[in-house]
C-alpha positions in Angstrom: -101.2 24.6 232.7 -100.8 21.6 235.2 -97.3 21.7 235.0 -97.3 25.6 236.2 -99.9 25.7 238.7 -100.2 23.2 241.7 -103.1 20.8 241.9 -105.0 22.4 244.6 -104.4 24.9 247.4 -101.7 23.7 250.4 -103.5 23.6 253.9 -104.4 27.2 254.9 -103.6 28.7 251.5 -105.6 31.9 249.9 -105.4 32.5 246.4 -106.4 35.9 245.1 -107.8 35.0 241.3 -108.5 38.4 239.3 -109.5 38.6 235.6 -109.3 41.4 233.7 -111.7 42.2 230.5 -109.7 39.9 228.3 -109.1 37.7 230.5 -111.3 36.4 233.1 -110.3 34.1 236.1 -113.2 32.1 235.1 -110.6 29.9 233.4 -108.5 29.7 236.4 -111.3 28.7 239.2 -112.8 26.4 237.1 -109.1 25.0 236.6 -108.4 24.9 240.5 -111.8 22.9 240.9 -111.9 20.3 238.1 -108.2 19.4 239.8 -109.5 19.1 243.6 -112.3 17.1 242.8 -111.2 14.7 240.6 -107.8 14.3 241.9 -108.1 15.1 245.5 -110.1 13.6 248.4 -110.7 16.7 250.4 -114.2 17.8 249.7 -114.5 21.5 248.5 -117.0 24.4 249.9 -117.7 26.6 247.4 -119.3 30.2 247.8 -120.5 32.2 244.3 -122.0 35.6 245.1 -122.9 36.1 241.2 -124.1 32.8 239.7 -126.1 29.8 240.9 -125.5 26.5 240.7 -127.6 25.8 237.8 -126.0 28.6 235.6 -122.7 27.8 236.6 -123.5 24.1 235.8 -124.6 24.5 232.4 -122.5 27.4 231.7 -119.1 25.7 232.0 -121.1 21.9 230.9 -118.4 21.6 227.7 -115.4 22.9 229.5 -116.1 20.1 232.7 -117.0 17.2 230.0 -113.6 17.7 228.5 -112.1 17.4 231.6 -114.0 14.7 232.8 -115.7 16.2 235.9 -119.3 16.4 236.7 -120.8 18.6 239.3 -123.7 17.1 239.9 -122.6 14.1 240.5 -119.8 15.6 243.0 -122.5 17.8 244.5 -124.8 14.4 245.3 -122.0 12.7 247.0 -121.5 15.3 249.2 -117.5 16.3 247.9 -118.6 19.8 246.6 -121.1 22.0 248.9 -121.9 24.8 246.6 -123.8 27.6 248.3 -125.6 30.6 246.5 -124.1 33.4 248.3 -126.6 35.6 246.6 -129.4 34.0 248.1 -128.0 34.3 251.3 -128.0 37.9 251.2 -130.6 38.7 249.6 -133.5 35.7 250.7 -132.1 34.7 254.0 -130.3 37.6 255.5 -133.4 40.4 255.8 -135.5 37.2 257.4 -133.0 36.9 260.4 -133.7 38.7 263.3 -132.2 42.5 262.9 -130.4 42.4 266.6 -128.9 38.6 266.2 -126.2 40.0 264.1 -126.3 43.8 265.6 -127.5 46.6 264.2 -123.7 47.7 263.1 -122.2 47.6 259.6 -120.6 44.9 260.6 -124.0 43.0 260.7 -123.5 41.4 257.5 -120.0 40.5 257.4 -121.5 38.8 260.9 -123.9 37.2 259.4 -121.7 35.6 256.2 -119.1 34.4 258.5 -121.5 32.6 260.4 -123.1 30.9 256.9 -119.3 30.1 256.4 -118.4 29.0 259.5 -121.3 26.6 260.1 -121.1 25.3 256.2 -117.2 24.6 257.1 -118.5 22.3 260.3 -121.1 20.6 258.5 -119.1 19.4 255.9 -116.3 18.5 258.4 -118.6 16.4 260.4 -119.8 14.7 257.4 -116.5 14.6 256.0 -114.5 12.3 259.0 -113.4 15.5 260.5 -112.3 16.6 257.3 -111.9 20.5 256.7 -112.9 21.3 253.1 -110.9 23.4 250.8 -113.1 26.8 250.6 -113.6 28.7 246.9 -115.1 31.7 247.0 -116.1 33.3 243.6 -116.9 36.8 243.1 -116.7 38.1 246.8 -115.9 41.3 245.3 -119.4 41.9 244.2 -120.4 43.1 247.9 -117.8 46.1 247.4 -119.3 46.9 244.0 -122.8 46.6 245.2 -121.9 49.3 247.9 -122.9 46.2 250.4 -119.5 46.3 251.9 -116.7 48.4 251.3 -113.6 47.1 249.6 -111.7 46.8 253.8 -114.9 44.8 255.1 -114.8 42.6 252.4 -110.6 41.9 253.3 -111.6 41.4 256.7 -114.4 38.7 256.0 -112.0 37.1 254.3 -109.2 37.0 256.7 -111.8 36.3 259.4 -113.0 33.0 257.1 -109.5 31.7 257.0 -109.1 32.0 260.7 -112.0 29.8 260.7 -110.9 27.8 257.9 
């Protein structure tokens, strides 16, 4: 597989990773972040908006042995930010004040890009100035949740590469 894909994403890349029901892109992400983190010094933001850190953790615990990586240990030092995008939506968002945002649909895609934005500047700072590469698993779930239609979530991401 190394010799077909490249070992992480080029400055200002987006990938577009899609499974289907016999095959997931499970394989693929987890592929794409063994290889930045153990082979590249950039550190890595990464979103999930389906599983946690703990599930993915122990979930793909064989897989990441075999490959020598270990995600807490990359998630101590500081090299992988994973954020719970699920939590943010569904702890943090409703506890923000309603107008900050606007009262708009656009009010959440507001509100992620700011999570995404300020994550991107923390980690700089803390990284020498260092912009992270940014994964984001599962973004479709807000579409399939009816959170944000399938041209909201497009936008959210072409407004976090902009950023990025």
């Amino acid at each position: 597989l190394n010799n077909h894909l490249p070992l992480g994403p080029p400055e200002g890349a987006l990938y577009l990773l899609t499974g289907t029901l016999a095959a997931p892109a499970r394989f693929l992400l987890q592929h794409f972040v063994i290889n930045v983190l153990n082979q590249m010094e950039r550190p890595v933001l990464f979103w999930s908006f389906l599983v946690d850190f703990a599930n993915y953790k122990s979930s793909t615990r064989k897989w990441m042995i075999i490959k020598g990586c270990n995600l807490q240990s990359f998630s101590r030092s500081k090299k992988l930010v994973f954020v719970d995008g699920s939590e943010r939506i569904l702890v943090q968002y409703p506890a923000k004040p309603f107008n900050q945002y606007g009262s708009d649909a656009n009010s959440l895609s507001k509100y992620l890009l700011s999570c995404f934005t300020a994550q991107i500047e923390d980690i700089a700072k803390a990284n020498s100035g260092e912009i992270p590469i940014v994964i984001i698993e599962n973004i479709d779930i807000l579409s399939a949740v009816y959170l944000l239609n399938s041209t909201d979530v497009l936008h959210l991401v072409d407004e976090i590469r902009l950023v990025h």
